[in-house]
N, CA, C and O atoms as a Tinker XYZ file with bonds, in Angstrom:
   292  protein
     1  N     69.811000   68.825000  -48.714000    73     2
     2  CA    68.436000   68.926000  -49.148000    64     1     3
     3  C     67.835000   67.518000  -49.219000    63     2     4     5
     4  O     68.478000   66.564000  -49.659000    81     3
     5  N     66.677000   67.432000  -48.806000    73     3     6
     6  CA    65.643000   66.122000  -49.235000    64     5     7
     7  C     64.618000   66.102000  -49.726000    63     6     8     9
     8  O     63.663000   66.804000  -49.396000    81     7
     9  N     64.644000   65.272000  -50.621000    73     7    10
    10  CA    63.110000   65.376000  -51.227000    64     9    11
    11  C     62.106000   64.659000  -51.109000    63    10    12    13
    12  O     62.297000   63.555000  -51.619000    81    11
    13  N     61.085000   64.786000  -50.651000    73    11    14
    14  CA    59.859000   64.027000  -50.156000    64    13    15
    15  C     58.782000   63.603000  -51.134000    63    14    16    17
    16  O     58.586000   64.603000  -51.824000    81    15
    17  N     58.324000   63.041000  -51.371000    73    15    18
    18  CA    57.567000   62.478000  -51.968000    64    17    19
    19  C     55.529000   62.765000  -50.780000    63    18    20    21
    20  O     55.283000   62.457000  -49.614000    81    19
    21  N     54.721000   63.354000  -51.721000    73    19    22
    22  CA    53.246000   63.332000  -50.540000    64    21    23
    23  C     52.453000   62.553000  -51.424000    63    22    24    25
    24  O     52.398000   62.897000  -52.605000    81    23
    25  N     51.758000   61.439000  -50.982000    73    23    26
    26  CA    50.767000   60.478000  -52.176000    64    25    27
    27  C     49.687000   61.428000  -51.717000    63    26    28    29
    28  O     49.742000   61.932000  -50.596000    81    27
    29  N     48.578000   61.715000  -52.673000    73    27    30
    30  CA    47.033000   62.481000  -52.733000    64    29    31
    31  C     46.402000   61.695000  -53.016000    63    30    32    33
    32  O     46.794000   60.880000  -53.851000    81    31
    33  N     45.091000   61.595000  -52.414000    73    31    34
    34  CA    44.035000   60.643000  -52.754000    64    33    35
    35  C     44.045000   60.459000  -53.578000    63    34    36    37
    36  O     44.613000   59.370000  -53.665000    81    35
    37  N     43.651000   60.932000  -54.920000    73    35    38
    38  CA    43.453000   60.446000  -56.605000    64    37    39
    39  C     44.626000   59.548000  -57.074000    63    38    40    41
    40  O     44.756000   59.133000  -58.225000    81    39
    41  N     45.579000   59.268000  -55.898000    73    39    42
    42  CA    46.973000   58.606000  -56.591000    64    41    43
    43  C     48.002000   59.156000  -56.875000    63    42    44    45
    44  O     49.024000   58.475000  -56.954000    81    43
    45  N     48.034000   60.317000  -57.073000    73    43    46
    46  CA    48.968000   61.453000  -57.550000    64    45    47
    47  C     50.040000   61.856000  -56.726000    63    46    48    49
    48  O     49.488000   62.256000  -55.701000    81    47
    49  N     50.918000   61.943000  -56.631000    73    47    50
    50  CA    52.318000   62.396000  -56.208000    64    49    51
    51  C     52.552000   63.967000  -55.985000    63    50    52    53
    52  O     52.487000   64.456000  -57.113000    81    51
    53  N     52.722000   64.678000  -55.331000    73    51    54
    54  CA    53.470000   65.997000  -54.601000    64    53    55
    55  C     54.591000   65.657000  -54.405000    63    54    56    57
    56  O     54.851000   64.683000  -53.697000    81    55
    57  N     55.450000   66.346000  -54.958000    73    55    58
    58  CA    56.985000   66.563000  -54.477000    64    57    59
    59  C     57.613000   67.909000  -54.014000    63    58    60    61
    60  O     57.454000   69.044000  -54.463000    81    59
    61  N     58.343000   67.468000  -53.024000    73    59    62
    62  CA    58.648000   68.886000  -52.104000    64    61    63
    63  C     60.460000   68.868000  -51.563000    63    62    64    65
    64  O     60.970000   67.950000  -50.920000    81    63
    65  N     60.753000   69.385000  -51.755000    73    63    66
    66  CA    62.348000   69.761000  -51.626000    64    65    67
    67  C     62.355000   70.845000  -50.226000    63    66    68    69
    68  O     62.117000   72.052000  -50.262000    81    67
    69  N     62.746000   69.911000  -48.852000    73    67    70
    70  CA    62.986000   70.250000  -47.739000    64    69    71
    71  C     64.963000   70.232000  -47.450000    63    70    72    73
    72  O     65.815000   69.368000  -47.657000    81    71
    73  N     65.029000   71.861000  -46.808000    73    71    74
    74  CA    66.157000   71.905000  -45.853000    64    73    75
    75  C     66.139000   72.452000  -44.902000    63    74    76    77
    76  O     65.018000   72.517000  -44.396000    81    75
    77  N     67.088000   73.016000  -44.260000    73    75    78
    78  CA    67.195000   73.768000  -42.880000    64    77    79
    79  C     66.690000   73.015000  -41.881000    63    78    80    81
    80  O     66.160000   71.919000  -42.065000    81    79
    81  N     66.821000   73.530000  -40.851000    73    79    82
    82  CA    66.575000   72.731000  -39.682000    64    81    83
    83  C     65.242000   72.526000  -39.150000    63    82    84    85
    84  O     64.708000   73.462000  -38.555000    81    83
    85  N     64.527000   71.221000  -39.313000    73    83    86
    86  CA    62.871000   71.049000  -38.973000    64    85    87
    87  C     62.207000   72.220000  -37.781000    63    86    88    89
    88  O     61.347000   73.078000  -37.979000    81    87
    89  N     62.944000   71.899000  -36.519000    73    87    90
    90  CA    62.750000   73.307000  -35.866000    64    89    91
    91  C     62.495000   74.496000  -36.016000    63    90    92    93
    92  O     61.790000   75.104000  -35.211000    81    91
    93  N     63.052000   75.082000  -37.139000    73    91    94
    94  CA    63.639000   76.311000  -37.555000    64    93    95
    95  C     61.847000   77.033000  -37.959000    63    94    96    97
    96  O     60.888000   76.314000  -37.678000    81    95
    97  N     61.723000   77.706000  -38.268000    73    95    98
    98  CA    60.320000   78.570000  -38.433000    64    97    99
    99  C     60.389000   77.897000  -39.789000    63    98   100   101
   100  O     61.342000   77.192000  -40.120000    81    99
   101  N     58.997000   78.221000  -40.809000    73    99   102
   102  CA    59.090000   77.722000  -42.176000    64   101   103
   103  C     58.724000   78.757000  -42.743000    63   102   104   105
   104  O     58.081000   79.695000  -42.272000    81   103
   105  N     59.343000   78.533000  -44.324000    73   103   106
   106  CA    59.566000   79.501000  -45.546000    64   105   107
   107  C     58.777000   78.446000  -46.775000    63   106   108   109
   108  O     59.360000   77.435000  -47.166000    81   107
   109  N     57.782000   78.726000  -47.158000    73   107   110
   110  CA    57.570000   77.889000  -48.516000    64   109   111
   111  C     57.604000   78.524000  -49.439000    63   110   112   113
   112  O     57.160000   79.649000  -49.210000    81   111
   113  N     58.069000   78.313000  -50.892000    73   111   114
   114  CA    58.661000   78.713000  -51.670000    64   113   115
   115  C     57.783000   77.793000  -52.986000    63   114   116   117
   116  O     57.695000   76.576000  -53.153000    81   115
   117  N     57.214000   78.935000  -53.785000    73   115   118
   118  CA    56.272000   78.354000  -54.745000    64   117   119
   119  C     56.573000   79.179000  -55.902000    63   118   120   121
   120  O     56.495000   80.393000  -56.092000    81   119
   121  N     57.078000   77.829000  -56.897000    73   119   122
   122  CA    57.464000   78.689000  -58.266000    64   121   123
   123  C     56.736000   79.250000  -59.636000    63   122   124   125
   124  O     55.535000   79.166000  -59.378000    81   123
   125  N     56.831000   79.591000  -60.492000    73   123   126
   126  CA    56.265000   80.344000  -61.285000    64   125   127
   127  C     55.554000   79.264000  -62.452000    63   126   128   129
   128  O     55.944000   78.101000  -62.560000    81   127
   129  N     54.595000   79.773000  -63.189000    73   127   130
   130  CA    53.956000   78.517000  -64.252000    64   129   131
   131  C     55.376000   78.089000  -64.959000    63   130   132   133
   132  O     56.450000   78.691000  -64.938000    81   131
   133  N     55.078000   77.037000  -65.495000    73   131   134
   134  CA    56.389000   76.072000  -66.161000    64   133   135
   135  C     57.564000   76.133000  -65.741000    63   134   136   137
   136  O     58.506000   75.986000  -66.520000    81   135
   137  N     57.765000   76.389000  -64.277000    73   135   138
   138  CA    59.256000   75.962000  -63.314000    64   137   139
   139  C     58.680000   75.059000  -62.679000    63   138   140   141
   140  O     57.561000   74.588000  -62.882000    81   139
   141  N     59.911000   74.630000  -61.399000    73   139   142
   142  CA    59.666000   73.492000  -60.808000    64   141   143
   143  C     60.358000   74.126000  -59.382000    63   142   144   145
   144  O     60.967000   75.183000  -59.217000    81   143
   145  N     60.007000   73.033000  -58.416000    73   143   146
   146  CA    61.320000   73.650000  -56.956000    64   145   147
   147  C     62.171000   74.029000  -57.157000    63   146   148   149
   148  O     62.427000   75.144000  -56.703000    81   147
   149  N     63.232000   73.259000  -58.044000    73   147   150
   150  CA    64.610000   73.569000  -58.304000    64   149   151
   151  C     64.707000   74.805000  -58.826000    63   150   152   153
   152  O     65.836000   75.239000  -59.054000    81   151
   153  N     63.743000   75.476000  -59.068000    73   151   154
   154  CA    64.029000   76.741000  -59.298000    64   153   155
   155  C     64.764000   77.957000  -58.432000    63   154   156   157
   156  O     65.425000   78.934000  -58.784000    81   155
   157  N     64.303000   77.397000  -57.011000    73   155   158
   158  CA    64.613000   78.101000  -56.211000    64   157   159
   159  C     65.979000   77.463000  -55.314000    63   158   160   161
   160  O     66.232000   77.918000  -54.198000    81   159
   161  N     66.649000   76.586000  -55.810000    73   159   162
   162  CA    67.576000   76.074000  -55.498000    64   161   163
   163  C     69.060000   77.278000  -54.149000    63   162   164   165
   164  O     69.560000   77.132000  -53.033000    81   163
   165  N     69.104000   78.156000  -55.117000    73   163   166
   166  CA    70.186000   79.130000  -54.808000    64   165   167
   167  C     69.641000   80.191000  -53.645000    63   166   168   169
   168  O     70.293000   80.940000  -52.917000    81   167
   169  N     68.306000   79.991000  -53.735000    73   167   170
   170  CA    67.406000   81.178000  -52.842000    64   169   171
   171  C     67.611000   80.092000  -51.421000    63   170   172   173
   172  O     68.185000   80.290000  -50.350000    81   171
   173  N     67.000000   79.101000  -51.863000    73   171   174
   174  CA    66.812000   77.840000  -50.452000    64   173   175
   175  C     67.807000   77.440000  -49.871000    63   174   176   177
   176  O     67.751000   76.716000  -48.877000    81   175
   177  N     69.115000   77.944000  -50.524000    73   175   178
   178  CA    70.424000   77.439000  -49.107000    64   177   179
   179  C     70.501000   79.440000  -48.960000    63   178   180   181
   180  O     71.437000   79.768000  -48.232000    81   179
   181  N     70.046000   80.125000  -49.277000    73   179   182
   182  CA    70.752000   81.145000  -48.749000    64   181   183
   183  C     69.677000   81.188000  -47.215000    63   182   184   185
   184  O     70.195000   81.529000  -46.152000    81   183
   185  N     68.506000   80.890000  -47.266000    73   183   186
   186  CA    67.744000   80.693000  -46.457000    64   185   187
   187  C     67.819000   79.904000  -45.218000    63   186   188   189
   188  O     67.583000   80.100000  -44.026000    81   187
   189  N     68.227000   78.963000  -45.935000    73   187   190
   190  CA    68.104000   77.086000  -45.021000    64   189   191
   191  C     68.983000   77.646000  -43.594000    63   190   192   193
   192  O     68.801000   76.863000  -42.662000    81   191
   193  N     69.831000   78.747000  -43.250000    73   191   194
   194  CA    70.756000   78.873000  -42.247000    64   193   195
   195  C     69.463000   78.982000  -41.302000    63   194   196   197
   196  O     69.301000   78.393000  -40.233000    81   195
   197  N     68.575000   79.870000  -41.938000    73   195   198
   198  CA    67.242000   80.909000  -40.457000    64   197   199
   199  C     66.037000   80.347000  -40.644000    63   198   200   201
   200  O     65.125000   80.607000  -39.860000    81   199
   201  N     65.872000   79.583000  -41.600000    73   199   202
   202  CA    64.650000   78.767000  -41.825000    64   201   203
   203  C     64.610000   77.092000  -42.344000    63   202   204   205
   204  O     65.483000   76.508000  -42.987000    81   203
   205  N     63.474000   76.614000  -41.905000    73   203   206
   206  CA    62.588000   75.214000  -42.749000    64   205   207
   207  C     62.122000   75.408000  -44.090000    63   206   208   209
   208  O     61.000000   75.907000  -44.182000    81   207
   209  N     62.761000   75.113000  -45.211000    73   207   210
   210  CA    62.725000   75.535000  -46.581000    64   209   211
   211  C     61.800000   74.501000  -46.969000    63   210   212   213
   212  O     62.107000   73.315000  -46.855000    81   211
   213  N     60.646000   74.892000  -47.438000    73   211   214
   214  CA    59.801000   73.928000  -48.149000    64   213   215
   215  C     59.577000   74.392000  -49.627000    63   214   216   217
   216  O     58.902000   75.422000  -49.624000    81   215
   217  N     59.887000   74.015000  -50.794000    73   215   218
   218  CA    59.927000   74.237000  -52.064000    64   217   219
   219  C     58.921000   73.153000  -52.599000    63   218   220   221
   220  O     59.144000   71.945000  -52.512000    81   219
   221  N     57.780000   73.707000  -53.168000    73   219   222
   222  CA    56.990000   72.452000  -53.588000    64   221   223
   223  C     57.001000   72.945000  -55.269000    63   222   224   225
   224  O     57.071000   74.059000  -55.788000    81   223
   225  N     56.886000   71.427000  -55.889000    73   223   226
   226  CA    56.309000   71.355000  -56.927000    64   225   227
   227  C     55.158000   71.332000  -57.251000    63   226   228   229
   228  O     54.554000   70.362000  -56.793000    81   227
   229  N     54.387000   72.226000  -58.063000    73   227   230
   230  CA    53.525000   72.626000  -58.488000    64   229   231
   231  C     52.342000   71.869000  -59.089000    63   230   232   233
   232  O     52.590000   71.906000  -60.294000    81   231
   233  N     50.868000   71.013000  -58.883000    73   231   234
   234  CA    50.753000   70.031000  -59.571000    64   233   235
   235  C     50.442000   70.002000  -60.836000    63   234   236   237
   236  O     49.457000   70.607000  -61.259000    81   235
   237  N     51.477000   69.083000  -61.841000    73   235   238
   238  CA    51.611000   68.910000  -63.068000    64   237   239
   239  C     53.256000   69.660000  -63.584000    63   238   240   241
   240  O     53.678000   70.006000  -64.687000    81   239
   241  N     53.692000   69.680000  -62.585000    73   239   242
   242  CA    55.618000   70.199000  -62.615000    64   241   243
   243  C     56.599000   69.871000  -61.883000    63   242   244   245
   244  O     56.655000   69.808000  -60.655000    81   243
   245  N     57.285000   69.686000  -62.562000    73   243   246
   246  CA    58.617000   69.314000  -61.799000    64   245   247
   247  C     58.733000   67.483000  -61.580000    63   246   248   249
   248  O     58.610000   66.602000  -62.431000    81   247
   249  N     58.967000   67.393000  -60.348000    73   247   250
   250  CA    58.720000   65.686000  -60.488000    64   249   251
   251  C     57.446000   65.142000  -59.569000    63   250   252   253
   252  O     57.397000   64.281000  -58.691000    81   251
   253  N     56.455000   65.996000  -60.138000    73   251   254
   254  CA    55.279000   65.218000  -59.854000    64   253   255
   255  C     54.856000   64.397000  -60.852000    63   254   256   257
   256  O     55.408000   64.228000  -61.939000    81   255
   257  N     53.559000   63.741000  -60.328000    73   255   258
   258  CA    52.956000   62.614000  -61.360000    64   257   259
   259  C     51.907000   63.773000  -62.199000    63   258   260   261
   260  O     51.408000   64.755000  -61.649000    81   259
   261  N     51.740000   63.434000  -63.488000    73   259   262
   262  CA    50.819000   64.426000  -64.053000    64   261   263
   263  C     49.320000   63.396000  -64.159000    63   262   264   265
   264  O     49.117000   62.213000  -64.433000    81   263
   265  N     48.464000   64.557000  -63.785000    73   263   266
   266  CA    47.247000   63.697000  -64.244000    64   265   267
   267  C     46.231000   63.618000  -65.474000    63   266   268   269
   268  O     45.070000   63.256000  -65.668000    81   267
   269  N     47.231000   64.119000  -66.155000    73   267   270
   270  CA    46.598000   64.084000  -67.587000    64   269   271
   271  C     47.132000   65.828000  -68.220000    63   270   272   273
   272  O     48.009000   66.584000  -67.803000    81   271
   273  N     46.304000   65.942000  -69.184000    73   271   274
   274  CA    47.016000   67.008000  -70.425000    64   273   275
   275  C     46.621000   68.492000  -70.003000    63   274   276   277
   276  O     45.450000   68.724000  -69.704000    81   275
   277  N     47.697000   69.622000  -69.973000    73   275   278
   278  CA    47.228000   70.831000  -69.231000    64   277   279
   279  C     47.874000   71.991000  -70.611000    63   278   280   281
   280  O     48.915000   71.989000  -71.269000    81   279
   281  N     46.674000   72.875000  -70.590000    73   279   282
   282  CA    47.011000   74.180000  -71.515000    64   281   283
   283  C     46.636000   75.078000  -70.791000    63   282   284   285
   284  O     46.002000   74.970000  -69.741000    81   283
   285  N     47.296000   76.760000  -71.714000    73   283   286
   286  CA    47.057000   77.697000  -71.024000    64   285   287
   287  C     45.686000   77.941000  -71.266000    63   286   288   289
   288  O     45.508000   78.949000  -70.583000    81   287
   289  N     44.199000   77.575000  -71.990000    73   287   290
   290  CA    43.473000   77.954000  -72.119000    64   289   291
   291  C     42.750000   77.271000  -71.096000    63   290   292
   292  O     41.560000   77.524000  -70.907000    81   291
């Protein structure tokens, strides 16, 4: 697995957890409020054999940069 780092204009950081073979068709994989990629850790190698696993972090989760203070309201 690798993890990529995407800079966004405002400065801010995207992080994305890539496997399988670049070739391979793609699968993105987007996790639930207050998880992160690694959530899908066990799903993304059962995958990674038939697909390009892209697992992103969510912005304001996981190991992105936060851009300040977030509630459910």
């Amino acid at each position: 697995m690798e993890v990529r780092e995407v800079p966004l204009a405002d400065g801010l950081v995207i992080s994305c957890q890539l496997s399988g073979d670049p070739d391979s068709p793609a699968m993105v994989l987007l996790h639930a409020l207050g998880e992160q990629a690694a959530t899908w850790d066990e799903v993304a190698a059962r995958f990674a054999t038939r697909f390009r696993i892209v697992a992103l972090d969510l912005r304001g989760h996981g190991a992105n940069t936060w851009p300040g203070m977030y509630s459910f309201t």
